[in-house]
N, CA, C and O atoms as a MOPAC input file, in Angstrom:
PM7 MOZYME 1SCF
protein

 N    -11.73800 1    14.42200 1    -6.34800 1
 C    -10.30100 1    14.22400 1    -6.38800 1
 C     -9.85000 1    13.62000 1    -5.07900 1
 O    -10.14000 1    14.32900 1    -4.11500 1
 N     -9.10900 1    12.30500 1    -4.73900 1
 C     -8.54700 1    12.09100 1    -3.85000 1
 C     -7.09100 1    12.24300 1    -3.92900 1
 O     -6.47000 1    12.85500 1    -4.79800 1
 N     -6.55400 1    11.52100 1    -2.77500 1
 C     -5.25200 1    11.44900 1    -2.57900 1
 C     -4.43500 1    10.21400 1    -1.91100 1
 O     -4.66100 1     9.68500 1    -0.82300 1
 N     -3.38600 1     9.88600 1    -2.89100 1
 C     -2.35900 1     8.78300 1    -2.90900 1
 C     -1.36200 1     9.39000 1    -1.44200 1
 O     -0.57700 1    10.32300 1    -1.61300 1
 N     -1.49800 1     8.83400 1    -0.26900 1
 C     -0.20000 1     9.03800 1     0.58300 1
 C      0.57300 1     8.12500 1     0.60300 1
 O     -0.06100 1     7.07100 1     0.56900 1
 N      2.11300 1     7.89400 1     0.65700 1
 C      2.81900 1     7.04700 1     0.86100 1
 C      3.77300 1     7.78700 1     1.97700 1
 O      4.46000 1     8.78500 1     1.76000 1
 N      3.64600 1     6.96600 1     3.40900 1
 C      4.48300 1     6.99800 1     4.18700 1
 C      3.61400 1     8.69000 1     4.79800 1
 O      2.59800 1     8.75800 1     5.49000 1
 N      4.35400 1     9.73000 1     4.30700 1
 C      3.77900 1    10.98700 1     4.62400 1
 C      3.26300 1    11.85700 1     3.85700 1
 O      3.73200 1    11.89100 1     2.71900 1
 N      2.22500 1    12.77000 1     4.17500 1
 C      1.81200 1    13.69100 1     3.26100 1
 C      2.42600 1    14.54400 1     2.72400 1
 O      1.80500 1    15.42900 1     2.13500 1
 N      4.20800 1    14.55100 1     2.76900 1
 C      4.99700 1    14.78300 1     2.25300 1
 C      5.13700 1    14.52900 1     0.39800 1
 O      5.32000 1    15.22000 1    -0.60400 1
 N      4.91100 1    13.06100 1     0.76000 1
 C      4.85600 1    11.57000 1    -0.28700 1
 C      3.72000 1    11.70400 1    -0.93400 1
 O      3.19900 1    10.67300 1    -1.36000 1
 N      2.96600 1    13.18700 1    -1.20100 1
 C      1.56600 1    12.71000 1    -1.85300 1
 C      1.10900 1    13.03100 1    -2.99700 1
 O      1.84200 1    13.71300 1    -3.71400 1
 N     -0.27500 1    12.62000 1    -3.51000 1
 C     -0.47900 1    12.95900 1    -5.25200 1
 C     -1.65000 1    12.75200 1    -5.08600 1
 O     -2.17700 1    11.76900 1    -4.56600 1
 N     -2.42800 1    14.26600 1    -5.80000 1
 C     -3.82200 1    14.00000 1    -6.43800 1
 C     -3.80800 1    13.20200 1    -7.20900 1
 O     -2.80500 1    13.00600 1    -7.89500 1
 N     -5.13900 1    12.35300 1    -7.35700 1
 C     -5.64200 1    11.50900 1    -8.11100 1
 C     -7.00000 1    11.13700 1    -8.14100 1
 O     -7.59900 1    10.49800 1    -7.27600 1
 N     -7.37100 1    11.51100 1    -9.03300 1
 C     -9.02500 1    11.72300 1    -9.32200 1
 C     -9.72800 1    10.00800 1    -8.80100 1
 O     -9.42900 1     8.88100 1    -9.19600 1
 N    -10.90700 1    10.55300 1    -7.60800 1
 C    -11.36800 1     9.14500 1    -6.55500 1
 C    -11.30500 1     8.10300 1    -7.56000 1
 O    -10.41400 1     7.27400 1    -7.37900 1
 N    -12.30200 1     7.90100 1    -8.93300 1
 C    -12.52600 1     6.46700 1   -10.10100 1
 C    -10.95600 1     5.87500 1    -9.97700 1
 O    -10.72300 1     4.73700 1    -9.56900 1
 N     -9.94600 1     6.80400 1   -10.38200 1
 C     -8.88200 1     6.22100 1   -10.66500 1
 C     -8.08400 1     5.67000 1    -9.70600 1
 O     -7.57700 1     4.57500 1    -9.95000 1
 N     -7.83600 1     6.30000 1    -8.48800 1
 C     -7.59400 1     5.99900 1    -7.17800 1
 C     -8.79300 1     4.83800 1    -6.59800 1
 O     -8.53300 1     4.94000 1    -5.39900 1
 N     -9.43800 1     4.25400 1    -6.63400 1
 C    -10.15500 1     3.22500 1    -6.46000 1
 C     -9.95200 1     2.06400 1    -6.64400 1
 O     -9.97900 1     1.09500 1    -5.88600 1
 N     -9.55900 1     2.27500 1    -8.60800 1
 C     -8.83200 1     1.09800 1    -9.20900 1
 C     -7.62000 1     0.65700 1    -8.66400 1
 O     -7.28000 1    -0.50600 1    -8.44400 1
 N     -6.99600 1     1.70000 1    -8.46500 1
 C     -5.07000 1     1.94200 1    -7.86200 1
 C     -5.45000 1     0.95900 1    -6.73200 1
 O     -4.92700 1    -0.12900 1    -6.49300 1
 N     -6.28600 1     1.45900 1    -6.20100 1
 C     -6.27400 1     0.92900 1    -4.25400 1
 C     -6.44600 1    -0.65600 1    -4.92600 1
 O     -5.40000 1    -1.23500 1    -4.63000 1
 N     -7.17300 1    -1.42300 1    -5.56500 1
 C     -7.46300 1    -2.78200 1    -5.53100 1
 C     -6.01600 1    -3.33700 1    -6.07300 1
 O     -5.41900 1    -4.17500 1    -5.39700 1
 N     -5.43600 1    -2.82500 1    -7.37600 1
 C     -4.29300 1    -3.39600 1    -7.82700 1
 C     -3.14300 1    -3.16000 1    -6.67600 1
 O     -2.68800 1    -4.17200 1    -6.14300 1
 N     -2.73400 1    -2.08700 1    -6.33400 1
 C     -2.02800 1    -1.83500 1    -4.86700 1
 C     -2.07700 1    -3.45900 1    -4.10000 1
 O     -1.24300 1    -4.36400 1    -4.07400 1
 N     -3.18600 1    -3.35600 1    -3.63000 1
 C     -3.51400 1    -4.32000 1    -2.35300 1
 C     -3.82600 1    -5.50600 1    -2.59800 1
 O     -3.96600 1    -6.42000 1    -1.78500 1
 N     -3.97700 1    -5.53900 1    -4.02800 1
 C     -3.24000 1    -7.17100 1    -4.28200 1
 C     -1.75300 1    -7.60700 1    -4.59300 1
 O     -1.21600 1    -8.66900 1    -4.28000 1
 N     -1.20000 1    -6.51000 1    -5.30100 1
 C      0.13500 1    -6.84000 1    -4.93000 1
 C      0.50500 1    -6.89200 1    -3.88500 1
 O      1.11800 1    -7.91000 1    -3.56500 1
 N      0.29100 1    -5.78000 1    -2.84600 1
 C      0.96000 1    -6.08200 1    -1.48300 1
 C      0.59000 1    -7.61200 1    -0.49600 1
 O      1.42800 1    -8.15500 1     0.22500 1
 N     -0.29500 1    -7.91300 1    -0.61200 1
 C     -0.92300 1    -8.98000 1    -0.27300 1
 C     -0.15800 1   -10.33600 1    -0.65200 1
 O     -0.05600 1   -11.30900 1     0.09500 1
 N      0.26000 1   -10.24500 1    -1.69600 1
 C      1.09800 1   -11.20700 1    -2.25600 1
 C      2.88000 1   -10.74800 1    -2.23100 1
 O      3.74100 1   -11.16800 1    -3.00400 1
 N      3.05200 1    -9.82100 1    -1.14900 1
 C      4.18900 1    -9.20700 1    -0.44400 1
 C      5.16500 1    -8.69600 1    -1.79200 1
 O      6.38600 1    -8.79400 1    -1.66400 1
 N      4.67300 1    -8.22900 1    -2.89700 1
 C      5.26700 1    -8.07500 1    -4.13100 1
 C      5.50400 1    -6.39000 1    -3.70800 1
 O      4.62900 1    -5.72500 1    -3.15400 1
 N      7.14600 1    -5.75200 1    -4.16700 1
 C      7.39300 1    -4.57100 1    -3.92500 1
 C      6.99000 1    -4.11600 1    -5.66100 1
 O      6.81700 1    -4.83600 1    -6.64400 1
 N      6.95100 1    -2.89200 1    -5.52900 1
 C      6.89700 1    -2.68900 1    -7.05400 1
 C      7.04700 1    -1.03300 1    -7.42200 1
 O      6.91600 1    -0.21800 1    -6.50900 1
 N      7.31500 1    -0.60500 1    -8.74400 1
 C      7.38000 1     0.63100 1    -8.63900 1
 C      5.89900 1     1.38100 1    -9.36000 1
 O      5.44000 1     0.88100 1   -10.38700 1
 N      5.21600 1     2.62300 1    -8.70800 1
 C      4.05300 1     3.18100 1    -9.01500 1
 C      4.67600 1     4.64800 1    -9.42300 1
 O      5.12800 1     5.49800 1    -8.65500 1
 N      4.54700 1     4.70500 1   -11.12400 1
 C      4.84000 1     6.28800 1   -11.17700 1
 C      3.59900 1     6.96900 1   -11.71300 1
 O      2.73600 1     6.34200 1   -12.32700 1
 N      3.53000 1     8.23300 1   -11.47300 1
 C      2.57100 1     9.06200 1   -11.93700 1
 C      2.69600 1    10.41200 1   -11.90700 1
 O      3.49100 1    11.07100 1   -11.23600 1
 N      1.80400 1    10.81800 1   -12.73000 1
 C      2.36800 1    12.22200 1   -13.59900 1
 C      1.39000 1    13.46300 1   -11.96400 1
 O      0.23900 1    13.41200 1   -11.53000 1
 N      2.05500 1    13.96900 1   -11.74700 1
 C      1.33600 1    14.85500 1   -10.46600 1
 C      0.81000 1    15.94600 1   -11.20100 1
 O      1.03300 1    16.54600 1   -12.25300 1
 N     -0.13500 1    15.97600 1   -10.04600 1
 C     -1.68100 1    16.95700 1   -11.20800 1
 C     -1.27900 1    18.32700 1   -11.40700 1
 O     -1.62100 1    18.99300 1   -12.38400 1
 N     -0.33300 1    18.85900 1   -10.19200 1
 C     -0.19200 1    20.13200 1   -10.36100 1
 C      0.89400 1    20.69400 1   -11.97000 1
 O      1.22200 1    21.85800 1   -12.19900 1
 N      1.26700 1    19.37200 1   -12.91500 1
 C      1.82000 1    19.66400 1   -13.88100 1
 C      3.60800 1    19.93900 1   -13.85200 1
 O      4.36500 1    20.46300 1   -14.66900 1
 N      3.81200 1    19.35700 1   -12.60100 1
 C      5.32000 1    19.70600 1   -12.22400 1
 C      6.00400 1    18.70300 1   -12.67800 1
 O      7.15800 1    18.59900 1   -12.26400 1
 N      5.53800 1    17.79000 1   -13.55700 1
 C      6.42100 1    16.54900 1   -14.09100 1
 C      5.71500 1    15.12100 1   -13.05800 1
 O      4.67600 1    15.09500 1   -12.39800 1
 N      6.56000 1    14.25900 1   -13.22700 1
 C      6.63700 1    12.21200 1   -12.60000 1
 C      6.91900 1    12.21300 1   -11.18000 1
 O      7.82900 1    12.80500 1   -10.60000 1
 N      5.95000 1    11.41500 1   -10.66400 1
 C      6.72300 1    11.09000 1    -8.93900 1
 C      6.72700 1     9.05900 1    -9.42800 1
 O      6.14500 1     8.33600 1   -10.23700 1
 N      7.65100 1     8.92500 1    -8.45600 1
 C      8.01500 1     7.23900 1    -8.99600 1
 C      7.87900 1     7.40800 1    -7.18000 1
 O      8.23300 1     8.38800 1    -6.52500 1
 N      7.16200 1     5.92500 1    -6.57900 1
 C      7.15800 1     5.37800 1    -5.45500 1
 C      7.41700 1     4.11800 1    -5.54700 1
 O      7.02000 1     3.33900 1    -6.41300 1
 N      8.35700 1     3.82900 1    -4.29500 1
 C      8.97700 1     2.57400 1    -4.38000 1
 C      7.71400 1     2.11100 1    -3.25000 1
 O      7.61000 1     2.34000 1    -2.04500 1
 N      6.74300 1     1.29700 1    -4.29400 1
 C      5.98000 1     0.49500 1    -2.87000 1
 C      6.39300 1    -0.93800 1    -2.57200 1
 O      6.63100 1    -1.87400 1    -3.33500 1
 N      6.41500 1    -0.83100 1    -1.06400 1
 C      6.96300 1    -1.98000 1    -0.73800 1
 C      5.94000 1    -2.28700 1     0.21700 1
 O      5.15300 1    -1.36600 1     0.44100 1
 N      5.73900 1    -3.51500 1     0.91900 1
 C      5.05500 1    -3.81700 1     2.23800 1
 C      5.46700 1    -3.27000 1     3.49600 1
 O      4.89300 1    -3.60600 1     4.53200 1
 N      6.32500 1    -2.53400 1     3.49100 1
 C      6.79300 1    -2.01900 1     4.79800 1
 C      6.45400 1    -0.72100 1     5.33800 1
 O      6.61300 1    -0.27100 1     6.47300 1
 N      5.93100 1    -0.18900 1     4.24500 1
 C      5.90600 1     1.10300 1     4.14200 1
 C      3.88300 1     1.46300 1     4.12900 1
 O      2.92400 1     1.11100 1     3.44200 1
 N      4.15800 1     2.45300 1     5.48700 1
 C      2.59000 1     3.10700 1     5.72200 1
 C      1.94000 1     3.79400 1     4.49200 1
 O      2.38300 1     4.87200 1     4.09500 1
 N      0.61000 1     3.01700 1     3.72200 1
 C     -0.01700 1     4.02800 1     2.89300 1
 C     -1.05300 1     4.02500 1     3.22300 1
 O     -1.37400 1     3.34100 1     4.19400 1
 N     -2.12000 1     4.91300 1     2.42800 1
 C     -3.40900 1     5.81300 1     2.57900 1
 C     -3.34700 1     6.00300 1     1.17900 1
 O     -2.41900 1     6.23200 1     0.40300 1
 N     -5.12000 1     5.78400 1     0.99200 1
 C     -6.19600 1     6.37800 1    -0.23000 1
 C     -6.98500 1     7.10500 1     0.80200 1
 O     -7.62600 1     6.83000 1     1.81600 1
 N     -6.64800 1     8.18900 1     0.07600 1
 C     -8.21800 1     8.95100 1     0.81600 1
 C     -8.79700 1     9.88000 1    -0.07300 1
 O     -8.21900 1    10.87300 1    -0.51700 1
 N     -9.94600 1     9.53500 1    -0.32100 1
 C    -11.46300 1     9.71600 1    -1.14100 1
 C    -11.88500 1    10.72700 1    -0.90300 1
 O    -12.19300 1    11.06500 1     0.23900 1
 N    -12.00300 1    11.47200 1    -1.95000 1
 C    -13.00200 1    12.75600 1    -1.02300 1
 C    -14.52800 1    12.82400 1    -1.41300 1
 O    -15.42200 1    13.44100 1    -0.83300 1
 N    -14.61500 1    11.91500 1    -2.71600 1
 C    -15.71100 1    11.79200 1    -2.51400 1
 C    -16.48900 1    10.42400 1    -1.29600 1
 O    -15.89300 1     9.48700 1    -0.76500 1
 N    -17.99100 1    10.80900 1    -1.17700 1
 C    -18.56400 1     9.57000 1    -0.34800 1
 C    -19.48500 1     8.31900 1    -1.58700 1
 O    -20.31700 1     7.49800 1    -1.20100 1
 N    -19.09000 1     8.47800 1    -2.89700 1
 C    -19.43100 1     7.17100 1    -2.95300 1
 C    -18.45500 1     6.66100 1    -3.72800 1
 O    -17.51100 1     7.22500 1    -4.28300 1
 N    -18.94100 1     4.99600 1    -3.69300 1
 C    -17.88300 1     4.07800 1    -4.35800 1
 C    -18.27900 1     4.10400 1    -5.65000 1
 O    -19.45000 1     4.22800 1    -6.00800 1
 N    -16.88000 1     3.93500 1    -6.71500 1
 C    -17.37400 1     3.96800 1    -8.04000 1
 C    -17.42700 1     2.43600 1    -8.15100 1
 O    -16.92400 1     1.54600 1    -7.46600 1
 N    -18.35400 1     2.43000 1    -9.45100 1
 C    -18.20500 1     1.11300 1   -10.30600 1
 C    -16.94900 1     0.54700 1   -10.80600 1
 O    -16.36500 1     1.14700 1   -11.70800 1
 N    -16.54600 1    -0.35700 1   -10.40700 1
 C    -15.35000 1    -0.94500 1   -10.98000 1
 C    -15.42300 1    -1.54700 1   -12.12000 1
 O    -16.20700 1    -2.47100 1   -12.33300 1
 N    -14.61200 1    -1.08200 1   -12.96600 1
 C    -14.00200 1    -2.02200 1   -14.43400 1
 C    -13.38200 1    -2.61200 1   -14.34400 1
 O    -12.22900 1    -2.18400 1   -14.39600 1
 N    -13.60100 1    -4.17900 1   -14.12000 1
 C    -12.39400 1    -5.41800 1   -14.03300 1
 C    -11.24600 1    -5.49400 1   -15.17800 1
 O    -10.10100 1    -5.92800 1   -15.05200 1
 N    -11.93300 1    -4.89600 1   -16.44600 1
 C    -10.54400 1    -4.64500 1   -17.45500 1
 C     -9.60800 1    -3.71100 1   -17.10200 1
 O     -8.41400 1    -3.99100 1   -16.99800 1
 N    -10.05300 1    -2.64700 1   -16.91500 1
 C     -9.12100 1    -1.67500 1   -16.15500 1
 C     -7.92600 1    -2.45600 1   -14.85300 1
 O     -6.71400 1    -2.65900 1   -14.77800 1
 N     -8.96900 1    -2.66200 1   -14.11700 1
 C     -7.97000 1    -3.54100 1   -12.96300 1
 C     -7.31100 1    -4.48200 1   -14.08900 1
 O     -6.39600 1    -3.86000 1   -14.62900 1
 N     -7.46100 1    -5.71200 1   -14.59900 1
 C     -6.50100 1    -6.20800 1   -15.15900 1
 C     -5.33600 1    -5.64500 1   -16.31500 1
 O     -4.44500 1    -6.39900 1   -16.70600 1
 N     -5.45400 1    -4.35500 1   -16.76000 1
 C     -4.43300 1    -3.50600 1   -17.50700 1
 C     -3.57000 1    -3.26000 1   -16.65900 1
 O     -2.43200 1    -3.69200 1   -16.84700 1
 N     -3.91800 1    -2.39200 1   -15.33200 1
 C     -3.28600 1    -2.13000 1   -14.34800 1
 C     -2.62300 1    -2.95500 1   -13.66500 1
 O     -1.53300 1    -2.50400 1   -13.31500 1
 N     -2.89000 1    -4.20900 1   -13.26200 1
 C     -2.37500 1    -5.17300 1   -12.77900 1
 C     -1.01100 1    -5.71300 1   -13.45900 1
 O      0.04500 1    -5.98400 1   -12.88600 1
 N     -1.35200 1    -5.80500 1   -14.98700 1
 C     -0.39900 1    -6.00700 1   -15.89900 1
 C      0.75300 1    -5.13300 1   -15.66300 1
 O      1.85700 1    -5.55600 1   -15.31700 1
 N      0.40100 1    -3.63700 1   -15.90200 1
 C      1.40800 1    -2.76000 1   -15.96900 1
 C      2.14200 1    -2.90200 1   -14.94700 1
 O      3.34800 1    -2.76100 1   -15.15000 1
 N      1.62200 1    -3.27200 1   -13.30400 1
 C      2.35400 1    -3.17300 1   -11.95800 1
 C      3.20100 1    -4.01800 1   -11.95800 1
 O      4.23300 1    -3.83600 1   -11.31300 1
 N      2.92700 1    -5.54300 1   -12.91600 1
 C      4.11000 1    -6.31100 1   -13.14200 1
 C      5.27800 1    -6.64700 1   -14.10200 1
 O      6.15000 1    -7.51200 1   -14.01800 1
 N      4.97000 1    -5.46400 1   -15.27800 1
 C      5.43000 1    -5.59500 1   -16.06400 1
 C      7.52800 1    -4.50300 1   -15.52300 1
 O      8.09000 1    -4.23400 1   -14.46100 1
 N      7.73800 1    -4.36900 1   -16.46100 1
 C      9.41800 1    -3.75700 1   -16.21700 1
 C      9.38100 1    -2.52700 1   -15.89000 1
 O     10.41400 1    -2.20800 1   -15.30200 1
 N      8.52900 1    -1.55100 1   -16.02800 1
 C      8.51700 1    -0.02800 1   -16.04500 1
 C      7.48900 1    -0.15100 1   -14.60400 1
 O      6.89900 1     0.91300 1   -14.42000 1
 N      7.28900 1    -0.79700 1   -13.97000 1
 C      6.23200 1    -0.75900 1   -12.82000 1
 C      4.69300 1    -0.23500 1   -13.11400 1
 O      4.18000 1    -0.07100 1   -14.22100 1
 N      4.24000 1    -0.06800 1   -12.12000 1
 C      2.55800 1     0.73500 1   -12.79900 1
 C      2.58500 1     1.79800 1   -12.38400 1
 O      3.04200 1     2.37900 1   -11.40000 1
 N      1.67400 1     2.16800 1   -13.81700 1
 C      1.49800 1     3.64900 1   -14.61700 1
 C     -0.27400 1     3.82000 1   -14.93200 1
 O     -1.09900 1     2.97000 1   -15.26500 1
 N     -0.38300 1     4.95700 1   -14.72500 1
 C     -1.58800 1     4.99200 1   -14.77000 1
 C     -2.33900 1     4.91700 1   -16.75800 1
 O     -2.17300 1     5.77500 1   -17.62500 1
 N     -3.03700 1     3.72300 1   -16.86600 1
 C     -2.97000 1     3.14500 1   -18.24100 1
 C     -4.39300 1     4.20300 1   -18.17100 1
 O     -5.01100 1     4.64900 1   -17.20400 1
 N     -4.60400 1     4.38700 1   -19.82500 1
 C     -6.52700 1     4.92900 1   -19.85100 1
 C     -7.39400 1     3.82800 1   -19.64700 1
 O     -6.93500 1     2.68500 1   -19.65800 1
 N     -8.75500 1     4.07700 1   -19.43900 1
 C     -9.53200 1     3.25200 1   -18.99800 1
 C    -10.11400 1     2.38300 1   -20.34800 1
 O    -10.46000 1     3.00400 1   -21.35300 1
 N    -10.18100 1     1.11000 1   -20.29600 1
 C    -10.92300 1     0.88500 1   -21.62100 1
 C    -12.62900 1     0.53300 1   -21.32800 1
 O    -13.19200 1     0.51200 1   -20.23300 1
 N    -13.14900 1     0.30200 1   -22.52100 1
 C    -14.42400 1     0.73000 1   -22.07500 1
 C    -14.83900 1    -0.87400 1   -21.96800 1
 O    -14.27900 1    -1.74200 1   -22.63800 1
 N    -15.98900 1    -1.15500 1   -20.94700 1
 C    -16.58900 1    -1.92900 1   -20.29400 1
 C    -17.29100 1    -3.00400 1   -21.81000 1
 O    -17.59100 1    -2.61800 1   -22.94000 1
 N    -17.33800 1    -4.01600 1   -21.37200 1
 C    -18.07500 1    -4.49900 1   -22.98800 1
 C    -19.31200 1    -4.52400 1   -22.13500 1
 O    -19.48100 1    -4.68900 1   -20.92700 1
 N    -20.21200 1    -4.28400 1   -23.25700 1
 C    -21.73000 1    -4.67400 1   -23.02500 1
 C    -22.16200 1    -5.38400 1   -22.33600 1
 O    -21.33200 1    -6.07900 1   -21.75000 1
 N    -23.67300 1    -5.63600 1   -21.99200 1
 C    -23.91000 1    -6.52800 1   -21.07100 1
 C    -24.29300 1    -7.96100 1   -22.46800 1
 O    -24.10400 1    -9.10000 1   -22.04200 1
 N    -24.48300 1    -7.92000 1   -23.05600 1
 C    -24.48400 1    -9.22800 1   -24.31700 1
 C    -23.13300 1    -9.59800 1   -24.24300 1
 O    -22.93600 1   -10.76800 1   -23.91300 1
 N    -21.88400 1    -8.70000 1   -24.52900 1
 C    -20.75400 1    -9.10900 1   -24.61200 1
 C    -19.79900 1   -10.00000 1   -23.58600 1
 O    -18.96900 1   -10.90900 1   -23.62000 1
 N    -20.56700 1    -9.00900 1   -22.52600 1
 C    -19.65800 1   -10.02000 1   -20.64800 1
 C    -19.80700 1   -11.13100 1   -20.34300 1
 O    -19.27700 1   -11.56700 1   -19.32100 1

């Protein structure tokens, strides 16, 4: 399980490392391309939605608790990517599954 900080550990949310991995690449290409956007997600402890206004101005942190890197699903990143630009901002979508290696 890692953790999403924005600004302070005030600002924060479990999020299991695979999924937080994906987050970090879609994140940091939007910001990169100085795009603000809104990131909501359901907080683990079951207390309901946190909505973050990410912008480029603002100090964040992924931090991993595990030590290795997962395998990335480029479909995943591109769902996610979608959702970050779409009207409702990004939301954490389910993962779809990887096509085969015949299929890729």
């Amino acid at each position: 399980m890692g953790r999403f900080i924005y600004d302070t550990m005030a600002n924060s949310v479990d999020i299991d490392d695979r999924t937080l991995a994906h987050l970090r690449i879609v994140v940091m290409n939007k910001l990169r391309r100085s795009e603000a956007f809104m990131f909501d997600v359901e907080v683990g402890d079951g207390s309901g939605r946190r909505s973050f206004w990410i912008h480029p101005s603002v100090p964040l942190q992924f931090h991993f608790f595990g030590s290795r890197n997962p395998r990335i699903n480029r479909l995943w990143i591109e769902e996610l990517m979608q959702s970050a630009s779409g009207p409702n901002g990004l939301s954490i979508v389910p993962e779809p599954d990887e096509p085969s290696g015949e299929e890729a």
